[in-house]
C-alpha positions in Angstrom: 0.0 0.0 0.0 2.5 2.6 1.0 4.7 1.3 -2.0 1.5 2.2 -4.4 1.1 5.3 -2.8 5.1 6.7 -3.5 4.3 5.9 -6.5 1.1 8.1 -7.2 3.0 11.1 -5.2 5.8 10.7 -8.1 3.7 10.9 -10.7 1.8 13.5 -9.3 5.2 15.5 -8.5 5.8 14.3 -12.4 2.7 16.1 -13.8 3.1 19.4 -11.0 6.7 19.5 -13.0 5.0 19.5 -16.6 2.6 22.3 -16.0 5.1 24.5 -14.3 7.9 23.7 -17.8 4.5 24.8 -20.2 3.5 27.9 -17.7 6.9 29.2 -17.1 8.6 28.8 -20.9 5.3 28.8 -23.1 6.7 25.2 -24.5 4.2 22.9 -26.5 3.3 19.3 -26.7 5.7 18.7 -29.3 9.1 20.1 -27.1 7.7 17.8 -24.2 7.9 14.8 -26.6 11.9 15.8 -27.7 12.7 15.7 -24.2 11.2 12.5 -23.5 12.7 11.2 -26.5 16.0 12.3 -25.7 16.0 11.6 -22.1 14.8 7.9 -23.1 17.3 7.2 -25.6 20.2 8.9 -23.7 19.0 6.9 -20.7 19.4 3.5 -23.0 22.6 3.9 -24.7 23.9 4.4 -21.0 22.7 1.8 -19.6 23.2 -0.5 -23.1 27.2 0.9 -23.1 27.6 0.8 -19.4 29.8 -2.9 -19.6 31.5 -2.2 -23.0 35.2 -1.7 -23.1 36.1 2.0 -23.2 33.2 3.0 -22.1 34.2 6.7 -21.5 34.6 6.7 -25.3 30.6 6.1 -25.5 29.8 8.3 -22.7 31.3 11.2 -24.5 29.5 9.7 -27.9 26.6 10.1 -25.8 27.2 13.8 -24.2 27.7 15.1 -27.8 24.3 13.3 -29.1 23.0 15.4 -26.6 24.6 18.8 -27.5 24.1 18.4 -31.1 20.5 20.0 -31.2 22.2 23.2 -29.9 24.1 23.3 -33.3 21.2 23.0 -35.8 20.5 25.9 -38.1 18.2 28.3 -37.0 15.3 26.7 -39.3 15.3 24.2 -37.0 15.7 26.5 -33.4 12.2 26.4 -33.3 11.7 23.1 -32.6 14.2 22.7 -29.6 12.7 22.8 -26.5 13.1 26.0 -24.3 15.6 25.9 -21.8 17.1 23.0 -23.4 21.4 24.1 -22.6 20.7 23.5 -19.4 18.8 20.8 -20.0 21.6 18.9 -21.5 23.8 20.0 -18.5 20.7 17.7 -16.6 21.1 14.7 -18.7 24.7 14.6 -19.4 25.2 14.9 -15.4 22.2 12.4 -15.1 24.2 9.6 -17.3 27.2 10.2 -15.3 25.7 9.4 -12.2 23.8 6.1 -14.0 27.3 5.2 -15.3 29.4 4.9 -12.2 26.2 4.2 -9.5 25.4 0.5 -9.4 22.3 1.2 -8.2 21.0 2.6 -10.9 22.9 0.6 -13.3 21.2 -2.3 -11.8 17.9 -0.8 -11.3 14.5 -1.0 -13.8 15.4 0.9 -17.0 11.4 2.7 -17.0 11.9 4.0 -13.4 15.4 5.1 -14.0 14.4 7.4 -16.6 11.2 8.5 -15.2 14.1 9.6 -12.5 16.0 11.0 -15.4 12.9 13.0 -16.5 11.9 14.2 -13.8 15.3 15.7 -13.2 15.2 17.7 -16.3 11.9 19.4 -16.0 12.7 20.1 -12.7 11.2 24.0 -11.4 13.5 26.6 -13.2 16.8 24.6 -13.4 16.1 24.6 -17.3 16.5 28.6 -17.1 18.5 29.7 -14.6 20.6 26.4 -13.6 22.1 24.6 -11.6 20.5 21.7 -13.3 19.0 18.7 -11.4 20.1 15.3 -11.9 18.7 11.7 -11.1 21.0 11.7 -7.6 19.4 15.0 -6.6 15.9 14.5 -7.2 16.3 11.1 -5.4 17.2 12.0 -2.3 13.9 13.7 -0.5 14.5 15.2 2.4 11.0 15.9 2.4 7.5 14.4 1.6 7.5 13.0 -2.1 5.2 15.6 -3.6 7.5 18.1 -2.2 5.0 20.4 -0.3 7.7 23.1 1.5 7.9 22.5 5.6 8.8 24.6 8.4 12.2 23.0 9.1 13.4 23.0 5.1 12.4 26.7 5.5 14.4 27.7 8.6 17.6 25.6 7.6 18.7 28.9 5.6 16.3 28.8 2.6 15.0 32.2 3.2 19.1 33.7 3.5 19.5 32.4 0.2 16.4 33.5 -1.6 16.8 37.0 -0.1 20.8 36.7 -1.1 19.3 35.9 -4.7 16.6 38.6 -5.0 19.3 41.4 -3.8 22.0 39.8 -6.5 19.1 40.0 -9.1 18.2 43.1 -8.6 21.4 44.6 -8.2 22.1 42.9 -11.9 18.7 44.0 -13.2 19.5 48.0 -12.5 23.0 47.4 -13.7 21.3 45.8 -17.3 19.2 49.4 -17.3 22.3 51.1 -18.5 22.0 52.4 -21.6 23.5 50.9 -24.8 24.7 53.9 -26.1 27.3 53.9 -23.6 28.7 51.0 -24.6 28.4 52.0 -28.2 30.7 54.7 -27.2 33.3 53.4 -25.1 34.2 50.8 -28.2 34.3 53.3 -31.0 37.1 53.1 -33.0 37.4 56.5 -33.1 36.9 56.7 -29.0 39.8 54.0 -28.5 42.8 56.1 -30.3 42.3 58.3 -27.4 44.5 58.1 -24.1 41.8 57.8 -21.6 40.3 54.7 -23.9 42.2 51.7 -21.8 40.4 53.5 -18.4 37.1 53.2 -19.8 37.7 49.8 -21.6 38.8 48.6 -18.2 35.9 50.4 -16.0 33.2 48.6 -18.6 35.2 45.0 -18.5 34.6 45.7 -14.2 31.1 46.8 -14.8 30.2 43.8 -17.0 31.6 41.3 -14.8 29.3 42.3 -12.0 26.4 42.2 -14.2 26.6 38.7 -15.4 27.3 37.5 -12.0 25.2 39.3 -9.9 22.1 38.2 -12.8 23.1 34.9 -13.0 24.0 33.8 -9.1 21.2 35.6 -8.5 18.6 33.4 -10.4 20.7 30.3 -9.3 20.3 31.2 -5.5 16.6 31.8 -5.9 16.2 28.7 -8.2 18.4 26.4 -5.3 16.8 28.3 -2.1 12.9 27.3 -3.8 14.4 23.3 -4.4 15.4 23.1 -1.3 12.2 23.5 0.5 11.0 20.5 -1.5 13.9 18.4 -1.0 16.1 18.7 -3.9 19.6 20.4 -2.9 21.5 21.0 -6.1 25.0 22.1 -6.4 26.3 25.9 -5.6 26.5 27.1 -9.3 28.8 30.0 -8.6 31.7 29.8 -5.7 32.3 34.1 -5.2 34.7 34.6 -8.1 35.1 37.8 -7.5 37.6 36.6 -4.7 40.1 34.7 -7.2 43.1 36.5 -8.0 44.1 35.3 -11.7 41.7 34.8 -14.4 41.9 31.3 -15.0 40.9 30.8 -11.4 37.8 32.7 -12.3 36.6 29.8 -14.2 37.2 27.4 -11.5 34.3 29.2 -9.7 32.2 30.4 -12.4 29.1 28.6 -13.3 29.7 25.5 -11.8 26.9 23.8 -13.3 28.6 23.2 -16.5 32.4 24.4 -16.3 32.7 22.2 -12.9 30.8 19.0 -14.3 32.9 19.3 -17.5 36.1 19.8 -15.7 35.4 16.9 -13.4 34.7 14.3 -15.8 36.5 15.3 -19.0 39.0 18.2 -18.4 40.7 16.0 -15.3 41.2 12.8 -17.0 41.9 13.8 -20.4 45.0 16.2 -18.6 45.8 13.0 -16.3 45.5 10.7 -19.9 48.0 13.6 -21.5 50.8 13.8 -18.6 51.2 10.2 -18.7 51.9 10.1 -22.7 53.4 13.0 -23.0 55.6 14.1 -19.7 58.9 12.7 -21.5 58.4 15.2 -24.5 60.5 18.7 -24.7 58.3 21.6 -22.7 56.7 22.9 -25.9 54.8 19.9 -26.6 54.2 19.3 -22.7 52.5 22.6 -22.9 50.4 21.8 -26.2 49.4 19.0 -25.5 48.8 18.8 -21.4 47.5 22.3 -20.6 46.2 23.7 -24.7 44.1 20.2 -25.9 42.7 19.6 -22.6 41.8 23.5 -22.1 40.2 23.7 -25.8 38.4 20.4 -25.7 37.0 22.2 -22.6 36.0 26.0 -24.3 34.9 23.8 -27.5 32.8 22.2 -25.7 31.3 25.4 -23.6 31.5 27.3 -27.0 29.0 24.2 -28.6 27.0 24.3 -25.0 26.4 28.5 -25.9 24.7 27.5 -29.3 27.6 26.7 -31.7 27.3 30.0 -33.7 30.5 31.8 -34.9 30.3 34.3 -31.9 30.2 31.7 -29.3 34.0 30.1 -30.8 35.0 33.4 -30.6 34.2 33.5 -27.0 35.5 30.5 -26.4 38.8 31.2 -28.5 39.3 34.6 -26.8 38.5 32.5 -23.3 41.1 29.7 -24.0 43.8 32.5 -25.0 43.2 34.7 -21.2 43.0 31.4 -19.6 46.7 30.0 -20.9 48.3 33.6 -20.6 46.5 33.5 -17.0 48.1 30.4 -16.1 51.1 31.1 -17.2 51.3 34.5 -15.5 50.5 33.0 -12.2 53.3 30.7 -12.2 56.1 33.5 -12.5 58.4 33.8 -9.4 58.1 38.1 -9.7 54.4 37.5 -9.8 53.9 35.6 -6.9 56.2 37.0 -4.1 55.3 40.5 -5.6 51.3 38.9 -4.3 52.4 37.9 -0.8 54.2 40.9 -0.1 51.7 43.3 -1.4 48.3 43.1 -0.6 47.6 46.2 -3.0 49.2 44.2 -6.0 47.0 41.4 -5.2 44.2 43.4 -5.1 45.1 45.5 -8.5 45.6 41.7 -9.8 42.1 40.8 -8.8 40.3 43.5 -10.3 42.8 43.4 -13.3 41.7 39.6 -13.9 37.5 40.4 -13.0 37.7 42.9 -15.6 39.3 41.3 -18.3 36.6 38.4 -17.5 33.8 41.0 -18.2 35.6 42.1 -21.2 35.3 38.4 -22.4 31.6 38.2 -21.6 31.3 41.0 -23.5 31.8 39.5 -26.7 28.0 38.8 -27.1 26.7 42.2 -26.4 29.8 44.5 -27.4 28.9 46.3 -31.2 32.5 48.1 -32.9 31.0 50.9 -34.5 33.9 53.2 -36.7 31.4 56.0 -37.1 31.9 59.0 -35.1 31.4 59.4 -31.2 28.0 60.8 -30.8 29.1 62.1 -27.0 32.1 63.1 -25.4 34.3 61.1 -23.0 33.1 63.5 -20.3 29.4 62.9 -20.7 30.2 59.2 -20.9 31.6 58.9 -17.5 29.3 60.8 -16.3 26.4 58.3 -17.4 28.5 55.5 -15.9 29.3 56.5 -12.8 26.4 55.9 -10.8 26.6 51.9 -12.3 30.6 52.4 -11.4 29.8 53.2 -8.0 26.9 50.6 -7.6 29.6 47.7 -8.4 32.3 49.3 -6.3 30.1 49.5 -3.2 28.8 45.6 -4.1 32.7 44.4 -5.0 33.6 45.9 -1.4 30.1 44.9 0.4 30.4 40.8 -0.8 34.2 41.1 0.1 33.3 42.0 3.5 30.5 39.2 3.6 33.0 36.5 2.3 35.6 37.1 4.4 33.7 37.4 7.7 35.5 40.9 8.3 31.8 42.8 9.8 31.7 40.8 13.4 35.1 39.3 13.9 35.4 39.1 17.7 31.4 37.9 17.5 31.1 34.1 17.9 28.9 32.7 15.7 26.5 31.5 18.4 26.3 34.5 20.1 22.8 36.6 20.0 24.5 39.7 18.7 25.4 37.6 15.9 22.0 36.2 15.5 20.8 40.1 15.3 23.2 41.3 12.8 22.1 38.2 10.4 18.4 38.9 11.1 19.2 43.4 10.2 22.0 42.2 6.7 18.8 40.0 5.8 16.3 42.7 6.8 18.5 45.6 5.2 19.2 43.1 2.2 15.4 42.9 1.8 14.5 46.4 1.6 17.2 47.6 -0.9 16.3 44.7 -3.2 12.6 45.9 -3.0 13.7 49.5 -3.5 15.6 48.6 -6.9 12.7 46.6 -8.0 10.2 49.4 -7.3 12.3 52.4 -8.5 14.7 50.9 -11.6 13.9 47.2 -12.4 11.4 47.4 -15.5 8.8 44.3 -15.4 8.4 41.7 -17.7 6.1 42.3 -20.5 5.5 38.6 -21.7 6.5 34.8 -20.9 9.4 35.8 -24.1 11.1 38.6 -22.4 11.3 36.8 -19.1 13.1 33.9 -21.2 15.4 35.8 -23.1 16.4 37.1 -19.2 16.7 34.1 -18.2 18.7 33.1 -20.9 
């Protein structure tokens, strides 16, 4: 009896997922079919590859059937399902886990991909990530439709979804800046004058904080909601903004894919690498241990963004930071001139964030050689109030990361407990404040996506 009721509350939570996918991304019948085709077939070829020799050969065979919708021509765009990158984050992670836990590999083939299913549709980790996976949604700490309880709630759900909404909103009023200022700041004409580099590296700061605070921002709200039904899923951003060099950026930006794909193919491909290549002169050991491994990596991430021409330039311009990064890093000068100078490390850090902005950039940045339709003066001018916005959050999450507001407060303490309960307060308010005064609404289900997105 109790066995034929878990069942019902699965497929109840099942159908609960399904409605929320067609309300939130306007999908149709037909995307619901894809994903169930590709989620069933992915889910086979696992399970059929799972005791053939080489089987990491297949599982990338099978990653890449995956991805390969995200490359069609844009006749066909229309008929991939919404959300569907980080869908494919779901089930490539999903197969993963099926691969290497017995369990699973062992268990019934229809209720391991009504697991795998479920993962993928479930609530808003198909827009904002981090993406659920079979291991995730399986462990409930919570009744099995997932109604929210007081206990999930007071665990710090409601820190994180108040961290999220301050982060989104922050990012929303930085995205309000006008265009024209970015227009003008990469005019050909603008960059042949001295103050150029200032501005270029002022924007590449400004943009950084944009993404992030957007995209950790939906991820914390997305991962503070799952929670209070039982489904923890991995922290998809690790404060980047505190990593000195700008390789090490990567290492704690969107975890969701860069961390999965590091983990399972970046690692053992550079593991695979040193042990064929370590006798070779340094040249090659550079090519072929630290350059294939890194552009498999940014190929893959440039295929994950949609395969146009922009994306493998973002992903060429990426790889190239990344190697000079890691190769900075590793100079003597470099390093002893970081311990002995906190300053240094600190014009390193803001050196590497904004050259990561100027990267993300790539997508929205237009070169325009016609001439400047305002002066650098007026330009600053429009900027500094988003300037000063990411200044007072770069030194405000510093502050929060390092613990450096109540150091001689133990944790326990009930002035502690009051200082938590005024940030969350005081992080409350100025979120609603942004969102009242500068955040525009959403129009339609289409410009909430393309957000998302």
């Amino acid at each position: 009896m109790l066995t034929t009721t878990k069942k019902l509350l699965e497929n109840l939570r099942i159908i609960i997922f399904i409605i929320l996918y067609f309300f939130i991304t306007s999908a149709n019948l037909i995307h619901l079919i894809l994903i169930s085709l590709i989620s069933c077939f992915s889910v086979w070829l696992t399970c059929y590859f799972k005791d053939k020799k080489r089987f990491y050969i297949y599982l990338s065979l099978i990653s890449l059937f995956i991805l390969l919708p995200l490359i069609l021509p844009n006749t066909f765009r229309n008929y991939i399902p919404p959300g569907y990158q980080y869908i494919c984050i779901s089930l490539i992670a999903s197969n993963l886990f099926i691969a290497f836990n017995k369990k699973f590999r062992n268990d019934n083939f229809f209720a391991t991909y009504l697991s795998n299913f479920t993962a993928v549709l479930t609530p808003f980790t198909y827009l904002a990530g981090p993406s659920a996976t079979i291991e995730e949604v399986s462990k409930k700490e919570v009744d099995p439709v997932g109604l929210p309880d007081i206990n999930s709630i007071k665990n710090g759900k409601i820190k994180l979804a108040i961290s999220g909404f301050l982060k989104l909103s922050l990012g929303s009023y930085l995205s309000t800046m006008s265009g024209n200022i970015e227009n003008n700041i990469f005019n050909f004409n603008f960059l042949n004058s001295y103050n150029s580099i200032f501005f270029i590296i002022l924007f590449g700061f400004y943009n950084f904080w944009k993404y992030f605070l957007l995209f950790d921002g939906a991820s914390e709200l997305c991962k503070a909601f799952l929670s209070t039904i039982g489904i923890n899923v991995i922290d998809n951003f690790n404060s980047p903004y505190l990593a000195i060099f700008y390789h090490e950026i990567w290492s704690r930006w969107h975890l969701n894919i860069t961390d999965r794909v590091r983990n399972y193919l970046y690692m053992p491909l550079s593991l695979f690498c040193l042990r064929r290549f370590s006798k070779f002169n340094k040249i090659i050991q550079i090519m072929s241990i630290e350059l294939l491994p890194a552009g498999i990596l940014f190929f893959i991430i440039g295929i994950w963004h949609g395969g146009k021409k922009i994306d493998f330039i973002f992903a060429l311009v990426s790889l190239i930071f990344t190697m000079l990064s890691g190769l900075i890093s590793k100079n003597n000068f470099i390093k002893k001139a970081i311990k002995k100078s906190n300053l240094f490390k600190q014009l390193v850090r803001y050196f590497s964030i904004s050259l990561f902005g100027l990267a993300l950039g790539i997508y929205t940045i237009k070169f325009d050689s016609s001439d400047i339709t305002e002066n650098s003066i007026s330009i600053l001018n429009q900027f500094l109030p988003y300037l000063l916005t990411c200044i007072l959050t770069t030194i405000y999450f510093n502050f929060k990361s390092n613990k450096l507001f109540l150091p001689k407060i133990k944790e326990n303490s009930s002035s502690n407990s009051f200082f938590n309960i005024f940030t969350l307060f005081s992080e409350f308010l100025i979120a609603l404040f942004l969102q009242y005064k500068y955040v525009l609404p959403f129009d339609s289900s289409a410009e909430f996506m393309y957000f998302a997105y």
